[in-house]
C-alpha positions in Angstrom: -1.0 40.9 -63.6 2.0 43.8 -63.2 3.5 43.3 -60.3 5.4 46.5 -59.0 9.0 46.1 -58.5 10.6 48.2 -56.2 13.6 50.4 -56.8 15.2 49.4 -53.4 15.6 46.1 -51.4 16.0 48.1 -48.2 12.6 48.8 -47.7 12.2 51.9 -45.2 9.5 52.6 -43.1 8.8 56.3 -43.7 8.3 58.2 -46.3 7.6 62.0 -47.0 6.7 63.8 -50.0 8.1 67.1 -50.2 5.7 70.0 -50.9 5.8 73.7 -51.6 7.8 75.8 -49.0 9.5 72.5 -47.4 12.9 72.1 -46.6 14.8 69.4 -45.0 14.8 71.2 -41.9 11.3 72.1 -41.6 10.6 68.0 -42.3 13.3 67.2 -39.5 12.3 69.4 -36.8 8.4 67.7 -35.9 10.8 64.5 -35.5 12.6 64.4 -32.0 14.7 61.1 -33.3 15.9 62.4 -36.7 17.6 65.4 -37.9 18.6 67.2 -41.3 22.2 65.9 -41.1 20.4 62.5 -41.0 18.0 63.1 -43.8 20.2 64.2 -45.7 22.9 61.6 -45.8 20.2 59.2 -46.3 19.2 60.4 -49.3 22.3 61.2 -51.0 21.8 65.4 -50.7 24.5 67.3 -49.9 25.4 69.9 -47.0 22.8 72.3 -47.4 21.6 70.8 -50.5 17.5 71.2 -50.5 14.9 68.6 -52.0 12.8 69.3 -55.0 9.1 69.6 -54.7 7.3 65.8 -55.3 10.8 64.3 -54.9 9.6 61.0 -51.6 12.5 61.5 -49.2 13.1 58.4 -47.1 13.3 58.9 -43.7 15.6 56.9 -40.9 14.5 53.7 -40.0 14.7 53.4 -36.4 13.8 50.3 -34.3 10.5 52.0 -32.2 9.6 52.2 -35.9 10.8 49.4 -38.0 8.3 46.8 -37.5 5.1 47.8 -38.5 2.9 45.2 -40.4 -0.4 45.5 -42.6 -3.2 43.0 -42.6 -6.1 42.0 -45.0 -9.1 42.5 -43.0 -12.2 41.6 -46.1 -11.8 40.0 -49.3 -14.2 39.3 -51.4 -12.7 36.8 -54.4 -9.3 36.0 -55.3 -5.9 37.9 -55.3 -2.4 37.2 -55.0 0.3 38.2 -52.3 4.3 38.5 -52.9 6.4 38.7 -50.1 10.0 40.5 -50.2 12.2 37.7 -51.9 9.0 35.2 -52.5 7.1 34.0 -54.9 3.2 35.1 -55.2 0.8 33.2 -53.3 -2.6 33.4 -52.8 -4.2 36.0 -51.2 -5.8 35.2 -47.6 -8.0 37.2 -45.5 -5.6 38.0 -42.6 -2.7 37.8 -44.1 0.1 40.3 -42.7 1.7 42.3 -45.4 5.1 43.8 -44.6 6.7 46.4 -45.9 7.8 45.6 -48.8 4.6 43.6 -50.1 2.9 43.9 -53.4 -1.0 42.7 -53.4 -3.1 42.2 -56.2 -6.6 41.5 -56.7 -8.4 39.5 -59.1 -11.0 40.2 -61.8 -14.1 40.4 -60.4 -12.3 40.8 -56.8 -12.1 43.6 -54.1 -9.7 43.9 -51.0 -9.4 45.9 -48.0 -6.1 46.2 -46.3 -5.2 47.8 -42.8 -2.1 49.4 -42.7 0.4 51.6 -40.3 -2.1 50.9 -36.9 -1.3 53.0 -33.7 -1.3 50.5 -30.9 -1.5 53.7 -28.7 -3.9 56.0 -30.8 -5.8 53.2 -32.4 -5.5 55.3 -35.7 -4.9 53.4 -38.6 -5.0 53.4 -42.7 -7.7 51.7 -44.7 -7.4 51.5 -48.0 -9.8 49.7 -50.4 -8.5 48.0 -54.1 -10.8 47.5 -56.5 -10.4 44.6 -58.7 -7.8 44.3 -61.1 -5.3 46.3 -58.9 -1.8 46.0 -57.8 -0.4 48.3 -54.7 3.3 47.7 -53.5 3.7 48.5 -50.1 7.0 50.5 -49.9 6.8 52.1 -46.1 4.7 52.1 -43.2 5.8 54.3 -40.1 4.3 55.2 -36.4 5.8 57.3 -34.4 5.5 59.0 -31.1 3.9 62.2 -33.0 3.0 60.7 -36.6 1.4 57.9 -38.7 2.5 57.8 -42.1 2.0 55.6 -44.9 3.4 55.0 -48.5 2.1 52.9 -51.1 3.2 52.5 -54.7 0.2 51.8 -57.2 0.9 49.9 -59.9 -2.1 48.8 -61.8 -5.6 49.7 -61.1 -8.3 51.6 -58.4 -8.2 52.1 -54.5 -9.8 54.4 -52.5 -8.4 55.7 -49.2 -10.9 55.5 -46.1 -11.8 59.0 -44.4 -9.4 58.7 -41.6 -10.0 59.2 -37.5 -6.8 60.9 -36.7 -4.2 62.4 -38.2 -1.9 60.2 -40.8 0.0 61.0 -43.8 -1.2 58.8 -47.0 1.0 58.9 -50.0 -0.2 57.1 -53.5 2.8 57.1 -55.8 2.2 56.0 -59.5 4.1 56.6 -62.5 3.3 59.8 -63.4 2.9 62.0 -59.5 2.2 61.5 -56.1 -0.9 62.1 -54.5 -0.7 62.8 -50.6 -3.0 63.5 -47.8 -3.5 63.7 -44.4 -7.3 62.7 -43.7 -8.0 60.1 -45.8 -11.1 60.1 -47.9 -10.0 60.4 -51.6 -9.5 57.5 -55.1 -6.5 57.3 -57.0 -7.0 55.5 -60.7 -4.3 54.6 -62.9 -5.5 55.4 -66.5 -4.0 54.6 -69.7 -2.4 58.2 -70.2 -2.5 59.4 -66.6 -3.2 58.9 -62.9 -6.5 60.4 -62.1 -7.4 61.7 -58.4 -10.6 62.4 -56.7 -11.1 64.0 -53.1 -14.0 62.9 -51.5 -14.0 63.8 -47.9 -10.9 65.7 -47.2 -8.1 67.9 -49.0 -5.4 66.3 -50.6 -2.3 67.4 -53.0 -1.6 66.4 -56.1 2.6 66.3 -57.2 4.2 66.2 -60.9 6.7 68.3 -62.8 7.6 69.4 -59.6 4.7 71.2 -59.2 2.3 70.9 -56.1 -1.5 71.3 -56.6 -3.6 71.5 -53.5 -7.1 69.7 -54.1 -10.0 70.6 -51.7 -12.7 67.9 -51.0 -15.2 67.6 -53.2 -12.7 68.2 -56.4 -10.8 65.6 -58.9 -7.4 66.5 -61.2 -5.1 64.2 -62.9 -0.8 64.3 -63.8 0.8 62.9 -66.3 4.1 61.7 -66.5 6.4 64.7 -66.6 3.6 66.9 -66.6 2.0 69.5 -64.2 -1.2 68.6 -62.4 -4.1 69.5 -64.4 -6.5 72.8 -63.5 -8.9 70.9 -60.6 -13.0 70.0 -61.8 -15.8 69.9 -59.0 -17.0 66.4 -58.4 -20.5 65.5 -59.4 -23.1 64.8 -56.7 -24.9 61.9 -56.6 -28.6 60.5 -57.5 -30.6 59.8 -54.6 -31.6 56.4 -54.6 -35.0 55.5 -54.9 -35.5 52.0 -55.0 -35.9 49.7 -53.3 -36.3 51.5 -50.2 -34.0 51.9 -47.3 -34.3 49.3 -44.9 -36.7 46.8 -46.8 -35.8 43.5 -48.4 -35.0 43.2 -52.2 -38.0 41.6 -53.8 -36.6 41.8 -57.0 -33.5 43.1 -58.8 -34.9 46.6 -59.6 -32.6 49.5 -58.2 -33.2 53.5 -59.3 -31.8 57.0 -58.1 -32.6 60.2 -59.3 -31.0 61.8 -62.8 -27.8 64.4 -61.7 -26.9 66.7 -64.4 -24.2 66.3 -66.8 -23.4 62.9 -65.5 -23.1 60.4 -68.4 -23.2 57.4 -65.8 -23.5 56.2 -62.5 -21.3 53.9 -60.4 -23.2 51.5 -58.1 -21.5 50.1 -55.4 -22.4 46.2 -52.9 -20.4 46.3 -49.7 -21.5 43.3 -46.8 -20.3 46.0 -44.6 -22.2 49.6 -43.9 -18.8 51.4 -44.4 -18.3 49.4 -47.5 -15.3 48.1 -46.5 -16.3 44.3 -47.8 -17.2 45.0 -51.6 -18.6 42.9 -53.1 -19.7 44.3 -56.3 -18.9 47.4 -58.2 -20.4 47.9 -61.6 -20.8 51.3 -63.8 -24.3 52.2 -65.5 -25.1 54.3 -68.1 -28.7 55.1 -67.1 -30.8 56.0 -63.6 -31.8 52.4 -62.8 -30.5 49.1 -63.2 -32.3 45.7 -63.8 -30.0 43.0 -63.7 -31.2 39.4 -64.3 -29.4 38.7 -61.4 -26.9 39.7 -59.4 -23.6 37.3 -58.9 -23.3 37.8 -54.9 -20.2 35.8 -53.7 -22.1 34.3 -50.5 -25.2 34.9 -48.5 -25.9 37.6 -45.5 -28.0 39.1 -43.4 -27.7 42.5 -44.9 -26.2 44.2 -47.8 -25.8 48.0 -48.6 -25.4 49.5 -51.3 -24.6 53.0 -53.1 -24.5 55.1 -56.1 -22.1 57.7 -57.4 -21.8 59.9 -60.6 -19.7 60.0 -63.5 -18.9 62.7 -65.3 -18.0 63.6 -69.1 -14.2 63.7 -68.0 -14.5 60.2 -66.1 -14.6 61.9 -62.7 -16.4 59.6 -59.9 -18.1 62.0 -57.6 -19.2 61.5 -53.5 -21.3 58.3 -53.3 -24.3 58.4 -51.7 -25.6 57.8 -48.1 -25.5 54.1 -47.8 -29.0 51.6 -48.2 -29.6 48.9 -46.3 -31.2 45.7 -47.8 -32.4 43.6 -44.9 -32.3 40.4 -46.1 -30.2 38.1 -47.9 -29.9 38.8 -51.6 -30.4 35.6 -53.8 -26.9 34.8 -55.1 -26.2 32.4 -58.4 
């Protein structure tokens, strides 16, 4: 697996992607505990010197900030954890994850990590990796008036949960940024570009230093050195039909309806209603799926599941409303 390495040793806590109209005022006047002159000298601009749009300015690290940790709250399979100045180790459920932390799933293995928490808001970051993913953990911040997180994806899928309160999210890859405030979007790493889809809530989408607002319900990719592309509408998705909501799988036979122009369908496992705990993600190419059986990683008393579409361009729309399963599936 790539394992991100970071540019810096000195990992700060906060983070914040400059957008259109921004200036290193405007960033430092929210902030009752830093100011431009601060900024500024922190990341090497000079007096009066302004930042480019997409360039991550680092903000000072001060100690009613400095601490924060993440945490692995579900894992389903294997992954691996490396520490600042450690060697990998095996990824635990629980584990804390400073700043500074790169985690990686396995094949066939999903995580969901917790990350920035507001002891005094209860707001936090969820963010979901699919398997085969590696996310470096370069800040977390919490202050009196902002949550803010910052995570660098190397390798891979994660969505972002819909968030409760307020908190800035930034997803740096190799070719942009994507930011938002609210949660709710995916960010994939393709072979020739990093490919974003907003769900639940805008987001903004940085390369070239060029900022392209994306409203929910939309997908648009960067490249490296390239402008964002012109946005496309997310498919909806097929409306599951089988088995019914709520009644117990008597055999592996799951449909939805067709949705036009969608070339496949993405059907989701979560042991969790908010499909935090997945358990199994596969992609179909038809509107209902027989599998001999399905390789469950332990028993429950429910399972849900959902479907979303695919479109010609590789889009993944909005899933659907979650189905419940009421009792266990058989595993093998």
């Amino acid at each position: 697996m790539m394992v991100l390495t970071l540019l810096s040793l000195a990992f700060a806590n906060d983070f914040r992607v400059v957008g259109e109209g921004d200036t290193v005022e405007s960033i430092a006047e929210p902030m009752a505990d830093v100011d431009a002159a601060m900024i500024r000298a922190l990341n090497k601009l000079e007096d009066g010197e302004q930042p480019i749009i997409g360039m991550l300015l680092q903000l000072p690290e001060l100690d009613e900030h400095a601490h924060q940790t993440g945490y692995v709250i579900a894992l389903t399979g294997t992954g691996t954890l490396t520490e600042p100045s450690a060697a990998a180790s095996p990824l635990a459920l629980g584990a804390e994850l400073p700043a500074g932390s790169t985690v990686c799933t396995g094949t066939g293995s999903f995580a969901t990590i917790r990350l920035a928490a507001d002891g005094a808001t209860g707001g936090h970051d969820d963010v979901s990796l699919l398997d085969d993913t590696c996310v470096s953990i370069r800040g977390l911040s919490t202050r009196p008036t902002s949550r803010s997180t910052t995570l660098d994806l190397g390798q891979g899928s994660l969505s972002v949960r819909a968030a409760e309160s307020l908190g800035r999210m930034n997803i740096v890859t190799r070719d942009g940024i994507t930011t938002g405030e609210l949660g709710g979007f995916r960010v994939t790493l393709e072979e020739e570009a990093s490919r974003t889809e907003a769900l639940y809530a805008p987001v903004a989408i940085l390369g070239a230093q060029t900022e392209r607002e994306v409203p929910a319900g939309f997908g648009g990719r960067v490249s490296k050195g390239e402008k964002p592309t012109e946005l496309t509408p997310l498919l909806p998705p097929g409306k599951p039909i089988r088995p019914a909501n709520g009644s117990p799988l008597r055999r592996h036979d799951f449909a939805w309806t067709a949705v036009d122009r969608a070339l496949g369908f993405r059907i989701e496992f979560s042991t969790a209603p908010d499909f935090s705990e997945l358990v199994v993600v596969e992609e179909i190419g038809a509107v209902s799926w027989k599998p001999d059986f399905l390789a469950l990683p332990q028993p429950a008393r429910a399972w849900w599941w959902r479907i979303s579409s695919i479109d010609r361009l590789g889009y993944v729309g909005i899933p659907s409303d979650e189905q419940q399963i009421n009792e266990p599936l058989p595993t093998h």
